[in-house]
N, C-alpha and C positions, 0 to 999 in steps of 0.2 A: 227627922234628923238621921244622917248615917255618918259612918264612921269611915275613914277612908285610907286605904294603905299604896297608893301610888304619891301623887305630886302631894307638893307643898300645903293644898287647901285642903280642910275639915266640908265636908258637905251638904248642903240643905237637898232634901229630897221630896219631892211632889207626886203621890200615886195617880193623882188628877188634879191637869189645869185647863180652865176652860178658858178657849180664846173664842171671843165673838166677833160674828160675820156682819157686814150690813143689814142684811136681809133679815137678819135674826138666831140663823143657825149659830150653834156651838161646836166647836171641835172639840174633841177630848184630847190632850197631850198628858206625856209623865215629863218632868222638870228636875233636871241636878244642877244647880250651882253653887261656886262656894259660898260660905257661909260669910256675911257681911257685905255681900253684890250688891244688896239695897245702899247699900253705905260706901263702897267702890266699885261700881259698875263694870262690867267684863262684856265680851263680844259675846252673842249669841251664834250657838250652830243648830242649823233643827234637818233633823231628816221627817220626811212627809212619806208615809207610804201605807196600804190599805188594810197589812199583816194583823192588825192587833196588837197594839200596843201592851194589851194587858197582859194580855195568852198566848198571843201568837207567834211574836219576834221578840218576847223577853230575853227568851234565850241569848240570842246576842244581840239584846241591848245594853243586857250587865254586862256586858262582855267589852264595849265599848265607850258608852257616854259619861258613865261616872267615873273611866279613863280620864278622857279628855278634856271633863269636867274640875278635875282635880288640879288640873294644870293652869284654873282660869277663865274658866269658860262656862258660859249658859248652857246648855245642852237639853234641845227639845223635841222628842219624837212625838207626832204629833199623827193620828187618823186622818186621814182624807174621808169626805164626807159620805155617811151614810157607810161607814164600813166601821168595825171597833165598835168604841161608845160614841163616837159623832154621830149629831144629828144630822136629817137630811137624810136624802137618796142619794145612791152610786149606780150612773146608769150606762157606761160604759169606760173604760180607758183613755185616760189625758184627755178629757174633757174641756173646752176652755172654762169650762165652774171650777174644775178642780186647779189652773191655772191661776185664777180671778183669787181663788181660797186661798192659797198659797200667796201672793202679793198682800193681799190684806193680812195675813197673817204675820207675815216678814216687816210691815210697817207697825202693826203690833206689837210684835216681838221688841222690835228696836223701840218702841215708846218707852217699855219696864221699865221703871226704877231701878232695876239690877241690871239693865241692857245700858252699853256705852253709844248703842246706835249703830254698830255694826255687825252683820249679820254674815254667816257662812251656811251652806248646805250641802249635803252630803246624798248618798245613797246608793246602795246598789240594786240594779235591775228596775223595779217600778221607779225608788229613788233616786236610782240614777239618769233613767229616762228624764224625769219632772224637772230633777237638778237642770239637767241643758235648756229643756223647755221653760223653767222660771226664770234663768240666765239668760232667754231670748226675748225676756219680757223687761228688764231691767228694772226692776224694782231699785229706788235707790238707797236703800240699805246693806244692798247683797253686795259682796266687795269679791268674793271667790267662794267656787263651787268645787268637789270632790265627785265626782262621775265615774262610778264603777260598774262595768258589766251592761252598759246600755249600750244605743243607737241612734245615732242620728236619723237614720232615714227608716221609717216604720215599714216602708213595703220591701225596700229591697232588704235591708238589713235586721228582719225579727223572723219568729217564730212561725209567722203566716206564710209568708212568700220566699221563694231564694231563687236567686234568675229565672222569675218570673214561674215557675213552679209553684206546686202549690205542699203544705209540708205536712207532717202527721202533727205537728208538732204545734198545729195552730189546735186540733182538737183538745191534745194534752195539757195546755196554759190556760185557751178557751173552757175547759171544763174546769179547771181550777179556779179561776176569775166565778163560774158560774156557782162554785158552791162559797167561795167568800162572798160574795153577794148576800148571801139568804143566810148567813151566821146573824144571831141575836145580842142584843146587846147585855150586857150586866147589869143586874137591878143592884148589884150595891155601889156601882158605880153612876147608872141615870135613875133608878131610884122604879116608883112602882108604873110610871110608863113604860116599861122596857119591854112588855108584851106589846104593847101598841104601834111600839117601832117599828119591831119585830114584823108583825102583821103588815105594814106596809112593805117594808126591805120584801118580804118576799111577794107581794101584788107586782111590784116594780119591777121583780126578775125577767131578764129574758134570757135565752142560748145565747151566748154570745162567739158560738163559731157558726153561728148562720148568718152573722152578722159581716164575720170576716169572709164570708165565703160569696157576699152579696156586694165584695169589691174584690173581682178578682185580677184587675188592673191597678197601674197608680193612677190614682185619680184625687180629689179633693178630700176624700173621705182617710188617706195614708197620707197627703203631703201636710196634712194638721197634726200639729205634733212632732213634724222631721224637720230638725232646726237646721239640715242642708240647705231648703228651702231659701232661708236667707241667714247666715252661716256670719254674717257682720252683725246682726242684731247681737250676738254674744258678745259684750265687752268688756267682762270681767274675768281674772285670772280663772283659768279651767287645768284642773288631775285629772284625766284620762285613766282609767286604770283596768286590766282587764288579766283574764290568763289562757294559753292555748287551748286549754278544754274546753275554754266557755264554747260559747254559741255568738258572743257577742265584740269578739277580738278588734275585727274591721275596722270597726268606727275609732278607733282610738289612732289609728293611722290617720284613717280622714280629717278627725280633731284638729292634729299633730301638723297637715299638709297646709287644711284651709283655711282654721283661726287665724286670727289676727292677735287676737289679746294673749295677754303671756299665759303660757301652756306648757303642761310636763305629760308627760305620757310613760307609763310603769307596766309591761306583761310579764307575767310569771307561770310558773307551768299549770298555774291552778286551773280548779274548773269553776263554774257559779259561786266563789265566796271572798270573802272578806277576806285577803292577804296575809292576815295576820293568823288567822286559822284555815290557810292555803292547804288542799289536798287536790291534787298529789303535789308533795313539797318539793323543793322546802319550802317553808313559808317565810316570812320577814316580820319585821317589827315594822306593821304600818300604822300601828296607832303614834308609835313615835314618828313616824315620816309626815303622818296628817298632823300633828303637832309645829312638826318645823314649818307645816305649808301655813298651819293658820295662825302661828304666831308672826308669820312674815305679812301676810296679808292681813291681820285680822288687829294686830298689835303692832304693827310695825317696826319688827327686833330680824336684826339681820342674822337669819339661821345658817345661810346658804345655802337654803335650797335654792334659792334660781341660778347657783351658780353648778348645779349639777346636768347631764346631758337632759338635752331635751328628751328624747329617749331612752331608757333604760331597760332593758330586755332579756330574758332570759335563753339563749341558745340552749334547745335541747340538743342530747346525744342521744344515741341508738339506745334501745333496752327493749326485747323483746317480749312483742304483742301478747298484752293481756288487758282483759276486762276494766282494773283497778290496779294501780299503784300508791302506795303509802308515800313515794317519793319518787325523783326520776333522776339521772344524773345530766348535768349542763352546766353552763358556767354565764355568770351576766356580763353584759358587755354594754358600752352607752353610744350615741351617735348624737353628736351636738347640734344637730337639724336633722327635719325629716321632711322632704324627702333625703336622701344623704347622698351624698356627690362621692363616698366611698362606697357604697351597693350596686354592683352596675349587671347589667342584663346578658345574662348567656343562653345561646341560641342552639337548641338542638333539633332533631328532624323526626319525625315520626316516619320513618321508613318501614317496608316490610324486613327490611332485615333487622330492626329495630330501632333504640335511637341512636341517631348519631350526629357529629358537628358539621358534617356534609348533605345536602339535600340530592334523595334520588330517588324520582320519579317511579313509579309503578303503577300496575292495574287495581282500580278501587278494592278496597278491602270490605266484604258483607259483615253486618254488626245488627245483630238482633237478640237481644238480651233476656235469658229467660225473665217472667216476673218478683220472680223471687230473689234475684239480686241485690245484695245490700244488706243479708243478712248479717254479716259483719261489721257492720258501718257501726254498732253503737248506737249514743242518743244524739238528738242532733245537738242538745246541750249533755255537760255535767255537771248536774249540781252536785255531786260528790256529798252527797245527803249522808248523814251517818259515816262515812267515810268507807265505806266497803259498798258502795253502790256497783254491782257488775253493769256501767257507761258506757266504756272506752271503746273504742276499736279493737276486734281480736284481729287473728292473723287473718290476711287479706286472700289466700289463695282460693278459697273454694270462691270466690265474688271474681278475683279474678279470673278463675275459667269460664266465666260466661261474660267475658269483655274482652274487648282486641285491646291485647298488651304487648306492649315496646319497650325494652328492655333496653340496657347502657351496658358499654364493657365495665369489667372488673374497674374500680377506683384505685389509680395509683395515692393518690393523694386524698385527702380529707378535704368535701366542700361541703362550704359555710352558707346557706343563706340567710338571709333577712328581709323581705316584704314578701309580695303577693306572687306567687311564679304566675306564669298566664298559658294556656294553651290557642293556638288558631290553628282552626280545623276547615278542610276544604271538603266539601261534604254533597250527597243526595238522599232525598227522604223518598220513600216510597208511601210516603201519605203526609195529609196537609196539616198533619196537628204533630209533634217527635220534641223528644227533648233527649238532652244528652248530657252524662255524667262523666266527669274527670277526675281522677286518683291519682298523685303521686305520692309512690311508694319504695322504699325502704327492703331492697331484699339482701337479706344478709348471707354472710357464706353458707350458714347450716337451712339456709331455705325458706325461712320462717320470714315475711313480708309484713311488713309492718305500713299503716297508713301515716304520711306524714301531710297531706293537704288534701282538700278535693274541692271541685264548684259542681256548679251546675248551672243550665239553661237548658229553657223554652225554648225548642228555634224559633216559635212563633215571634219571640219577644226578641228575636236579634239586633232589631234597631233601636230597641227601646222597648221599656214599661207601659208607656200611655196608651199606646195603638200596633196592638199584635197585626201581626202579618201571616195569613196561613201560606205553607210550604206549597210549590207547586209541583207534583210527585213527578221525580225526575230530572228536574232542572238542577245545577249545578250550582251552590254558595259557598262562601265564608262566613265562620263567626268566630267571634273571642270569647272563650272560657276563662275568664279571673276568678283564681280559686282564692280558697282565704290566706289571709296571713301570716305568716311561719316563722320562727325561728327555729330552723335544725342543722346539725352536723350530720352529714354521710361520710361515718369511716372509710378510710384505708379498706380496700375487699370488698366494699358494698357493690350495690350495683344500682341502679336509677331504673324507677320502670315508673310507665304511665299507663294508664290502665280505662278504657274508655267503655261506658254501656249506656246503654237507653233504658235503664230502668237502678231504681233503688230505693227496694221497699225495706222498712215499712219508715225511713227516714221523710222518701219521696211520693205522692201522688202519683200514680202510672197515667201516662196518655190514656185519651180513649180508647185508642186501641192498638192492638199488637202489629206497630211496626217497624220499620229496617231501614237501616243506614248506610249509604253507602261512603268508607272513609277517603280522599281520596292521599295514599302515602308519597310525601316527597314536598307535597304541597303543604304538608301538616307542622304542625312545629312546637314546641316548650321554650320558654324562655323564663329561665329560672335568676331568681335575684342573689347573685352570688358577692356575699359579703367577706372581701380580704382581712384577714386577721392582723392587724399591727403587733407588731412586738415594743411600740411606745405607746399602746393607748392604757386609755387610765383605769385603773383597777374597777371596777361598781361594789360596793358592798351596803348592804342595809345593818340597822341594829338586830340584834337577834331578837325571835318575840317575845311579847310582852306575856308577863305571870299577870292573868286577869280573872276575876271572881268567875267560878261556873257557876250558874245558876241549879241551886238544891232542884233534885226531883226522887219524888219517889217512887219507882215502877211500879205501876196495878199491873200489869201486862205486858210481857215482851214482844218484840215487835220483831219483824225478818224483812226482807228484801230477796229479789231474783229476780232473773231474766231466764227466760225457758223457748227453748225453738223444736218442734217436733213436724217430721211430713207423716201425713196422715197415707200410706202407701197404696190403697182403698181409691180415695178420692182424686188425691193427686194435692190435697190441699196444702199448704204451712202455717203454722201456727205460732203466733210467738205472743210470750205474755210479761207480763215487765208489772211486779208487785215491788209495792212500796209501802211497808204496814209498818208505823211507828211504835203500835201498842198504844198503850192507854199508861197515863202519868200523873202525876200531881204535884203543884208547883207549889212548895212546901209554903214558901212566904203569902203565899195569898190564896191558899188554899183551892185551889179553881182544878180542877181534874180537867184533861186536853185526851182526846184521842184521834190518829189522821190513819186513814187506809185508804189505798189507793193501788185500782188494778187496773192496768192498759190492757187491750186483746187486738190483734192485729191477725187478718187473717186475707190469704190471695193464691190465686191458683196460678203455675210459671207461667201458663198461655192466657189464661185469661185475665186481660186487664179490668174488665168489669167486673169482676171478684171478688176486688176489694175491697173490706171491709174492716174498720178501727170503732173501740169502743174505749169507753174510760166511765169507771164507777168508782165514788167515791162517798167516802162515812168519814163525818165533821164532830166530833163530840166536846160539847162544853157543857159543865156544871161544878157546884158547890154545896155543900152542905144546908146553906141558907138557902136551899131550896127552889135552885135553877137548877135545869136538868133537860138541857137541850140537844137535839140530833140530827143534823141535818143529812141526805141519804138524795146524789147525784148518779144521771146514767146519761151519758151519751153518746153518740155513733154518727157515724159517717159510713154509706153507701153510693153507688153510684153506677151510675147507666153510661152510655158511650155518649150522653148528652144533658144528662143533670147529675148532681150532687142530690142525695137524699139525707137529709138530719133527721135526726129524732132524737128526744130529751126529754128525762124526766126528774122532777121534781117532788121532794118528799120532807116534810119537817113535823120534828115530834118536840114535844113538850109533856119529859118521863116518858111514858110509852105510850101516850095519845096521840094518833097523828093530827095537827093541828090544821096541816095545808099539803095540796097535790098540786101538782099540773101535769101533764104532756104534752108535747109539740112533736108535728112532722110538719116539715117544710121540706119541698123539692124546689133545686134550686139549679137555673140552667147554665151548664158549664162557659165559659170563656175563653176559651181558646186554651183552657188547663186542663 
């Protein structure tokens, strides 16, 4: 039983519920509903995702479900199999087991005696991903989903691939999938099998960024799981929800364009989180906005929300280039469809004299990017961890001097955009494999460049993901750069510059090798989404957030963060390394001590693209009193030749300070036109 200081209901609280599979497997869930469900049934919401129900994403789950549990609702986070205390094996991402697990679960769910038979799901990032994907399976319980921080489309739009590139940032996720994997389960929750599990979870382990790197095209292996694919299969109400720092803004546009079924779409300036504890802010009261969605959907009480814009967005303003902000200033604005017939496309020219709304012609401009470019760029995502994670983009100019940049006169007036700007570039490669990077950027009067979008492309991949085309050195093309999605204002005094290189480490994988582009200006152009400001459009405002329980901890250990860039003057090398050490805690109500650290090393020489080299080590600690005392200890790396990829990964689990299990893997693995 718990006690409850939000909505109207008193609530029953479950630290474990087992839901069974056909097959036999159990998943382990935690359960809030009010109290007398059994005796007047409410809609059920369950988020599915791999974190740890127990230990892992408690944190904000008190944060959440006994919210919105208070107001009426089932609310059930539930393990996906073979991760937490569920049984079973987890042998890769979106699986269709994990798929299958989730529909039986949701028909489950809706059987309860405290379930009315309708179901919602929720999630951000893993959970958000599943959400779309078990919305393409149409379970008929599920009536409306909450999709925060996902993707539709796995190859173009995640952490592995970005036009067709290949990213650091598949090792960074890929090593974190690799050490959830091999976390052991809780014997006071499955009881004295839990060493036995354990010993399987980690036989089953494998790297799982050799995995993504052994599809380095879209092929069958990324279109499972990208509910673009067939984009009508979703037919239940779909929240979009995302924020400019994410990594995963895009698809919420796509959502927004191509659904059919009724759909809202929400960006805020956040990075990887929950809206409601939005960094950089401000944040909104989204547990009350996911309230009005699934009281409309779920109970059928007219909140008004579908009578809000389809879109609802936050326009950032200028505020100059740093790592981290607590907040940013901008103001929200809504557009009643998207795509919107008030966004319309302005054309500028990549000229040598820079940009401008007239095209003229000139002689090719040479563009050969030292390797080390990008040192600016940030993470490709922010998860705004802690809140002082150094993420962001700094000031853009030392990146920009080793890129051909095109500058704008002075801004008489303030422009607005809103969707995707695009660049088309008329181009020569002096070799058959080049990929090229796009910045539009933010220079203020006092000099200081701030990044407000960028894309990227393979030229190999100009026609397309499926079937690369190598460059014939010399010949003369076209391609389209769509960078991501923006809402920003350029003041009065600013100036607009595009900023172009072939290289951006350690965000980007470098071609094979060190080559040069030729730009050709005149033929070049921006075409930026320039949204008119009405002076009758309707105000957007959310509830302020929600006063929600923090979950008690008690520090063992304080924990830091940094990001660190050093040239080695000797060698010629860079160096950059990005810690993320939470410290060690314990999680007062259930006793369970947690410890996470975690260091990236990213290292490349400007000339040499074979160089480079990315590593990620990471330490997993869970234990209790009662005599679990678990450690798990990840290492992996990416290297590479002008024609394979080289992995290596190691594996390490202790039980107290015996190591119980190893592995290591090397796999060479040969490049694809990346």
């Amino acid at each position: 039983m718990s006690s409850n200081d939000y909505g109207p209901h008193s609530l029953t609280h479950a630290e474990i519920l087992w839901i069974p599979l056909s097959d036999g497997v159990r998943l382990a869930a935690r359960l809030w509903m009010p109290e007398g469900a059994a005796r007047n049934p409410v809609p059920g919401i369950l988020e599915y995702i791999p974190y740890r129900r127990r230990d892992g994403s408690r944190d904000n789950d008190e944060r959440t479900h006994p919210y919105l549990a208070s107001y009426g609702y089932a609310c059930i986070r539930l393990d996906i199999r073979g991760t937490g205390d569920s049984e079973g094996i987890i042998r890769d991402e979106y699986l269709l087991q994990e798929q299958d697990d989730a529909v039986e679960a949701i028909a489950w769910i809706a059987r309860q005696p405290w379930c009315n038979g309708s179901v919602g799901m929720m999630g951000i990032s893993w959970g958000g991903f599943n959400s779309l994907q078990v919305a393409a399976r149409r379970p008929p319980a599920l009536k409306a989903i909450v999709t925060l921080c996902s993707t539709d489309d796995r190859y173009a739009d995640d952490m592995h691939y970005m036009g067709g590139s290949h990213l650091t940032g598949n090792l960074e996720w890929s090593s974190t999938f690799f050490s959830i994997m091999a976390r052991a389960p809780d014997p006071l929750i499955v009881g004295e099998s839990w060493r036995a599990q354990w010993m399987q979870r980690l036989e089953a382990v494998t790297p799982m960024v050799a995995t993504a790197l052994a599809h380095q095209r879209r092929d069958a292996y990324w279109q499972h799981g990208s509910v673009c694919e067939d984009i009508g299969a979703i037919t239940c109400a779909v929240m979009a929800v995302g924020g400019w720092a994410d990594g995963y803004t895009n698809a919420i546009f796509r959502l927004l364009e191509n659904l059919q079924s009724p759909r809202l779409g929400i960006v805020g300036p956040w990075g990887h989180k929950w809206p409601h504890l939005g960094t950089p802010g401000p944040a909104i009261g989204f547990l009350t906005e996911m309230l009005r969605w699934w009281d409309y959907w779920l109970k059928g009480i007219d909140t008004a929300i579908m009578q809000e814009p389809m879109l609802r967005a936050y326009i950032q303003h200028y505020i100059p280039p740093a790592s981290h902000y607590d907040s940013r200033p901008g103001r929200w604005v809504g557009e009643a469809a998207w795509p919107s017939a008030k966004v319309a496309g302005e054309r500028w020219y990549l000229n040598a004299e820079g940009l401008q709304m007239s095209a003229t012609p000139g002689p090719a401009l040479a563009l050969q990017s030292p390797q080390t470019t990008g040192a600016a760029g940030g993470e490709w995502c922010a998860y705004s961890l802690g809140g002082v994670g150094p993420e962001l983009p700094t000031d853009q100019r030392q990146d920009d001097s080793y890129s051909l940049v095109f500058d704008g006169e002075t801004l008489r007036a303030p422009l607005e955009l809103l969707g995707a700007p695009q660049v088309e570039i008329a181009f020569s490669s002096d070799r058959p494999l080049a990929q090229v990077i796009v910045r539009l950027n933010d220079i203020a009067p006092d000099g200081q460049v701030s990044r407000v979008s960028f894309g990227i492309l393979n030229l190999t991949h100009r026609n397309g993901h499926a079937r690369p085309e190598a460059l014939q050195p010399g010949r003369k093309y076209t391609a389209t750069v769509r960078l991501n999605e923006v809402g920003y204002r350029f003041a009065e005094g600013h100036r607009i510059r595009v900023a172009v290189s072939t290289c951006y480490w350690p965000i980007v994988w470098p071609s094979p090798e060190q080559g040069a582009l030729l730009l050709e200006p005149g033929m070049s152009s921006l075409t930026l989404p320039v949204r008119q400001p009405r002076a009758s459009e309707r105000p957007v405002s959310f509830a302020p957030t929600e006063n929600t329980r923090v979950l008690q901890r008690r520090q063992l250990r304080t924990g830091r963060v940094h990001r660190t860039i050093e040239y080695d003057i000797g060698s010629g090398l860079q160096r950059i390394e990005v810690l993320r050490d939470e410290g060690r805690s314990l999680i007062e109500d259930i006793e369970v001590e947690t410890g996470f650290h975690k260091v990236l090393r990213y290292r490349i020489h400007p000339l040499d693209p074979a160089s480079a080299r990315a590593e990620a080590d990471y330490e997993l600690v869970n234990r209790h009193a009662q005599g679990w005392d678990t450690k798990i200890r990840t290492h992996s790396a990416i290297a590479c030749t002008p024609t394979e990829y080289i992995v290596e990964a190691d594996l390490e689990a202790f039980d107290g300070d015996e190591r119980v299990f190893s592995r290591s893997w090397t796999q060479r693995i040969a490049r694809d036109f990346t």
